[in-house]
C-alpha positions as CSV (number, residue, x, y, z in Angstrom):
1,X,223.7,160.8,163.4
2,X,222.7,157.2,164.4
3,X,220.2,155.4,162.0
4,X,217.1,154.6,163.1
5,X,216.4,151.4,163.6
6,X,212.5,152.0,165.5
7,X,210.1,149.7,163.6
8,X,207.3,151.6,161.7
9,X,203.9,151.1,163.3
10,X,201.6,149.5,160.2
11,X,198.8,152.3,160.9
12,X,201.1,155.6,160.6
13,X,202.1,154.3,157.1
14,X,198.6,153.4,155.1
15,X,196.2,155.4,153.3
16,X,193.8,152.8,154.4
17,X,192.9,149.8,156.6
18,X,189.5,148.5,156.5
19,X,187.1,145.4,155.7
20,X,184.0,145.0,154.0
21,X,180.8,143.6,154.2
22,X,178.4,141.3,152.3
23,X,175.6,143.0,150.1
24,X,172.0,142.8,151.2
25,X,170.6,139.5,150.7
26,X,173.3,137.5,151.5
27,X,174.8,134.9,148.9
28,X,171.6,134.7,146.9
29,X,172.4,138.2,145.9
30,X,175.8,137.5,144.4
31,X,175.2,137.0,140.1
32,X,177.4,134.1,137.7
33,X,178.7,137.4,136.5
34,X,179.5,141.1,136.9
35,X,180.6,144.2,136.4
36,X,182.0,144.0,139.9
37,X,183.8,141.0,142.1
38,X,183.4,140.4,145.3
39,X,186.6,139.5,146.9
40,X,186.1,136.2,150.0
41,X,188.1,134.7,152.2
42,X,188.1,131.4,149.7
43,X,190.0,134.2,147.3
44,X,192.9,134.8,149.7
45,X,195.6,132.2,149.9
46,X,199.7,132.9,151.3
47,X,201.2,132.1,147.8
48,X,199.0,133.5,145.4
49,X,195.1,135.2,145.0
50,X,192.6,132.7,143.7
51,X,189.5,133.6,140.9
52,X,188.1,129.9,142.6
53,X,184.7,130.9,143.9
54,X,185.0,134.6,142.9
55,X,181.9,136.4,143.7
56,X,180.1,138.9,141.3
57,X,177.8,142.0,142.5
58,X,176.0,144.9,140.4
59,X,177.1,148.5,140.0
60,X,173.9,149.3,142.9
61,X,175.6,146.7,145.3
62,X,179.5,147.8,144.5
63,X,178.0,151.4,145.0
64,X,176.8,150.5,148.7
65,X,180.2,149.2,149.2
66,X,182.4,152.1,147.7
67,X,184.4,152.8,150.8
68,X,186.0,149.4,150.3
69,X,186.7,149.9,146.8
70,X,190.0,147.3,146.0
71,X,193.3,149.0,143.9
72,X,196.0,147.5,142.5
73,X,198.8,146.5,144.5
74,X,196.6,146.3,147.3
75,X,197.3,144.0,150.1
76,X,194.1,142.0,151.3
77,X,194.1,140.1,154.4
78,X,192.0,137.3,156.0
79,X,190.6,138.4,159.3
80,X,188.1,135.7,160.9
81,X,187.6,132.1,161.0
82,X,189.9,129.7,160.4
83,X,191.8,131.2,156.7
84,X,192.4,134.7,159.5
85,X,195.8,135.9,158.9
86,X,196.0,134.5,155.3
87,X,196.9,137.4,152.7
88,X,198.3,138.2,149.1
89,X,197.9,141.0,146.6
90,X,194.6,141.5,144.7
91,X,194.8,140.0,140.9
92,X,194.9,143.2,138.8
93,X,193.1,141.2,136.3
94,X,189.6,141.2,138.8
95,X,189.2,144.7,139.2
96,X,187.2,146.7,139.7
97,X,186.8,144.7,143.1
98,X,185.1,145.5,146.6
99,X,185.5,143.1,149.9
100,X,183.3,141.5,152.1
101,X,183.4,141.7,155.9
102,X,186.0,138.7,156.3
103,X,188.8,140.3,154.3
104,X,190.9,143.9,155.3
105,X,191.8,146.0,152.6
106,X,196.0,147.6,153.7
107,X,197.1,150.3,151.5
108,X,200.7,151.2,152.5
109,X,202.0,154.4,151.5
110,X,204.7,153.2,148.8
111,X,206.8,155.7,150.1
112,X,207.6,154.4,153.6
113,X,206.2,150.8,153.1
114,X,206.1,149.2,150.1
115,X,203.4,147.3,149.0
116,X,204.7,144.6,147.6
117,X,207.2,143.9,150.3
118,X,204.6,144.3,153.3
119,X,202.9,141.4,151.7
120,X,206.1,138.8,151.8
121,X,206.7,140.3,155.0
122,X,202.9,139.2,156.1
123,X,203.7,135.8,155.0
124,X,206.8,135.6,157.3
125,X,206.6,132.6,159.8
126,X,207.6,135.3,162.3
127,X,204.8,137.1,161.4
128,X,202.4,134.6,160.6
129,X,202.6,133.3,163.9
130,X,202.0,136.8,165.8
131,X,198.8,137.4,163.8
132,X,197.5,134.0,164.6
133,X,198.3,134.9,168.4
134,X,196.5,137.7,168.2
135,X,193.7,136.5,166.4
136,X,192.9,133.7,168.9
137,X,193.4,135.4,172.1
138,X,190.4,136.4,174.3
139,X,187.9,135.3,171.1
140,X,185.6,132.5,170.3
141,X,186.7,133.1,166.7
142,X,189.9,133.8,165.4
143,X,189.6,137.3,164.4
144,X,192.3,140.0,163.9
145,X,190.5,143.8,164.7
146,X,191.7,146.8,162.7
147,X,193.5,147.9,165.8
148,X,195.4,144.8,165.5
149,X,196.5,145.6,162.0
150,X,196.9,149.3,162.8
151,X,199.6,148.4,165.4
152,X,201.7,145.9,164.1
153,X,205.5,146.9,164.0
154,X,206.9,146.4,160.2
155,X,210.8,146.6,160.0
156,X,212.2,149.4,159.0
157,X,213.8,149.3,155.5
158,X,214.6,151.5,153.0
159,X,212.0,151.9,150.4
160,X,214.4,151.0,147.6
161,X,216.2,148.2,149.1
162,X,212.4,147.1,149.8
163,X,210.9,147.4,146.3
164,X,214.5,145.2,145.4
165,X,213.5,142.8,148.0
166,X,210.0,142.1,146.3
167,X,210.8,142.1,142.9
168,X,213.7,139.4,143.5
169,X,210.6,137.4,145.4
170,X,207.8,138.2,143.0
171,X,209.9,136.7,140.0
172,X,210.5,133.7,141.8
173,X,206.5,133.3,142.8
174,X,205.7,133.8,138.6
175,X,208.4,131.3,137.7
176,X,206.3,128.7,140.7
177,X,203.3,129.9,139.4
178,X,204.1,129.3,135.5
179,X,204.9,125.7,136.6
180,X,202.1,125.1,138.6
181,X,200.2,126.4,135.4
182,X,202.3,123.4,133.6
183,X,202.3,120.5,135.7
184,X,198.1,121.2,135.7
185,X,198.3,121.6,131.8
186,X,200.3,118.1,131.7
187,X,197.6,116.8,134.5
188,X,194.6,117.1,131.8
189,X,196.6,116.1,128.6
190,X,197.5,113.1,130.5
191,X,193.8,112.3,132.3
192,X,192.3,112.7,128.7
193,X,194.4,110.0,126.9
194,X,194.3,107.5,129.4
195,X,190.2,108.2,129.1
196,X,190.3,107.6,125.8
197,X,192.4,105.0,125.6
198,X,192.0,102.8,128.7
199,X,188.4,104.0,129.4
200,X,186.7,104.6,126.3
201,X,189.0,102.7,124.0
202,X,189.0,105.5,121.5
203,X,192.0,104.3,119.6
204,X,190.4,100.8,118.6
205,X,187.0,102.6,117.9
206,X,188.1,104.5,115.1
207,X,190.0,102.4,113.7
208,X,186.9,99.8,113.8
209,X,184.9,102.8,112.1
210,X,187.8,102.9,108.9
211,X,189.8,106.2,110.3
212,X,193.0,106.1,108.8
213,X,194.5,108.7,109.3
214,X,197.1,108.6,112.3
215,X,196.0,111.9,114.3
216,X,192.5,111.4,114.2
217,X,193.1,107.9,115.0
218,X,194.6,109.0,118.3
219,X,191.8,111.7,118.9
220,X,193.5,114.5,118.6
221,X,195.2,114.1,121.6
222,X,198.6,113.4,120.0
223,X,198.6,116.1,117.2
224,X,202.6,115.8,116.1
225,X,201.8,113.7,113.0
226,X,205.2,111.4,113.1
227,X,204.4,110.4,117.0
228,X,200.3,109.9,116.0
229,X,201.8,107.6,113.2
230,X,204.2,105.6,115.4
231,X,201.2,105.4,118.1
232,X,198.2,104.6,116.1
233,X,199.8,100.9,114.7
234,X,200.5,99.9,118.2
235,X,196.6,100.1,119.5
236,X,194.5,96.9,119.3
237,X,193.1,96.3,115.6
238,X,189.7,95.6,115.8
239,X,189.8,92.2,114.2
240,X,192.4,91.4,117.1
241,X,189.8,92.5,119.5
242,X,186.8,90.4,118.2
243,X,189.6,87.5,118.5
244,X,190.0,88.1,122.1
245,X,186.3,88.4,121.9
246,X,185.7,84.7,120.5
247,X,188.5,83.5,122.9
248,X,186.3,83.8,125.9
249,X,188.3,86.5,127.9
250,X,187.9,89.7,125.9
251,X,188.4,92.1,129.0
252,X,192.1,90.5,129.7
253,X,194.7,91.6,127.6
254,X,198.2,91.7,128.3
255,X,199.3,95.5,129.4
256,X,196.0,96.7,129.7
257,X,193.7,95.0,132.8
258,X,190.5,97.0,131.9
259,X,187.6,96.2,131.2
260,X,186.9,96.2,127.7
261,X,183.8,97.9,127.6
262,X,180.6,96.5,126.1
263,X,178.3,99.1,123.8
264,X,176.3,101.3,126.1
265,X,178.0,100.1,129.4
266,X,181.3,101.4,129.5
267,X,183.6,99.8,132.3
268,X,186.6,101.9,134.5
269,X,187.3,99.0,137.1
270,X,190.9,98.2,137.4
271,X,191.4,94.7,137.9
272,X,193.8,93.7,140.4
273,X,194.1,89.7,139.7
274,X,196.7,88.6,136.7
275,X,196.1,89.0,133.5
276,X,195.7,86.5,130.6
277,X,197.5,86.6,127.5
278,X,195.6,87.1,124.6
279,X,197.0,86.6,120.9
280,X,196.6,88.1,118.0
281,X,195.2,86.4,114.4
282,X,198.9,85.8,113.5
283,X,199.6,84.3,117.1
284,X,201.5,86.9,118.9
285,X,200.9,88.7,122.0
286,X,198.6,91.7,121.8
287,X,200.2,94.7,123.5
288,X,199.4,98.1,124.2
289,X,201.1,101.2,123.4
290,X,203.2,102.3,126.4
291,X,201.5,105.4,128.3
């Protein structure tokens, strides 16, 4: 007997396809926090589902929306305005969840269509580009109807060699999304040093207070004792910074052209025109630790 090959129409394979709504009162009904999120089109990105701007509602609001009630594994999908056609998988970690009126709620079988692959197979450039034909034709607003969804044609694969499919691509999307986690960890260890040391000129401060000891001196911010200790000697002692005071050109210093900020006014100009040298007490070159 020939295989069959026949694509499986989306709407003969889910338990459910629907969107939400937004509770009565609009957004000045949604609360900081709750015992229920509200899941938005801002939530719903290709790559990944984003807490940014998650909504909260109470157990009366998530009770006027219990047909839309989110699961895990569930795929959610943007359908109006200009995000329509976006989609990922609802965060496990954001349940219990409901959706409002911009976002569709697909819950594949898992025995025909797995849910993990429909989702990589929504993000598709193939298939990307049919929803957003459908979404803008014959509308003043991109929208994709649940007869839209209902009747797109998903390829026929086995279930296993499906669930194998998205387990290959869902490793590869943690190990992306562990170094995204990294490169913003190493974003705001490196924003708050230069702060503190080319903005608020933490370094010299302590020191000019008596801190001696090598961490602290470096505020924290480099807390590997034998690195702090090799760091701390190199910033600006503060009788070398009242020299450059008396010299006339305090803010100038060789390797570091900021402003060096006067009490109660601090100063984050960069200044473009060349420096000046400034010397120490014993005559050299005052120099800044590299960053």
């Amino acid at each position: 007997m020939a295989t069959d090959l026949r694509p499986l129409r989306l709407g003969d394979y889910c338990r459910k396809i629907g969107s939400g709504a937004t509770p009565r009162g609009g957004k000045d009904a949604y609360l900081p926090s709750g015992p229920f999120s509200l899941i938005r089109s801002q939530n719903v990105y290709n790559d990944r589902f984003s807490v940014s701007g998650l909504a909260y509602i109470s157990q009366e609001q998530a009770n006027a929306l219990k047909a839309v009630e989110v699961l895990a594994g569930d795929v959610l999908v943007n359908i109006t305005g200009d995000s329509v056609a976006r989609v990922c998988q609802v965060d496990p970690s954001i349940l219990p969840a409901r959706v409002n009126q911009h976002v569709a709620i697909i819950r594949p079988d898992n025995e025909n269509i797995d849910a993990g692959f429909l989702r990589y197979w929504f993000v598709t450039h193939e298939t990307q580009n049919s929803l957003l034909a459908l979404a803008s034709a014959g509308a003043t607003r991109p929208a994709l109807t649940k007869a839209m969804l209902e009747n797109l044609e998903v390829p026929r694969i086995g279930i296993y060699d499906q669930r194998a499919i998205a387990s290959v691509l869902s490793a590869l999307d943690d190990k992306i999304g562990l170094n995204r986690r990294m490169n913003e960890t190493l974003e705001g260890i490196a924003q708050a040093i230069f702060r503190d040391w080319f903005v608020d000129f933490g370094p010299v401060r302590r020191r000019a207070t008596g801190e001696a000891d090598p961490v602290a001196i470096m505020g924290g911010l480099t807390p590997d004792p034998t690195r702090a200790a090799e760091l701390a000697p190199s910033s600006p002692a503060p009788s070398a910074m009242m020299a450059c005071r008396s010299a006339g050109r305090p803010e100038r210093l060789i390797g570091w052209p900021w402003s060096i900020p006067k009490a109660g006014k601090p100063r984050t100009t960069l200044r473009k025109s060349s420096m000046s040298i400034c010397r120490t007490p014993n005559g050299g070159p005052l120099k800044l630790p590299p960053f």
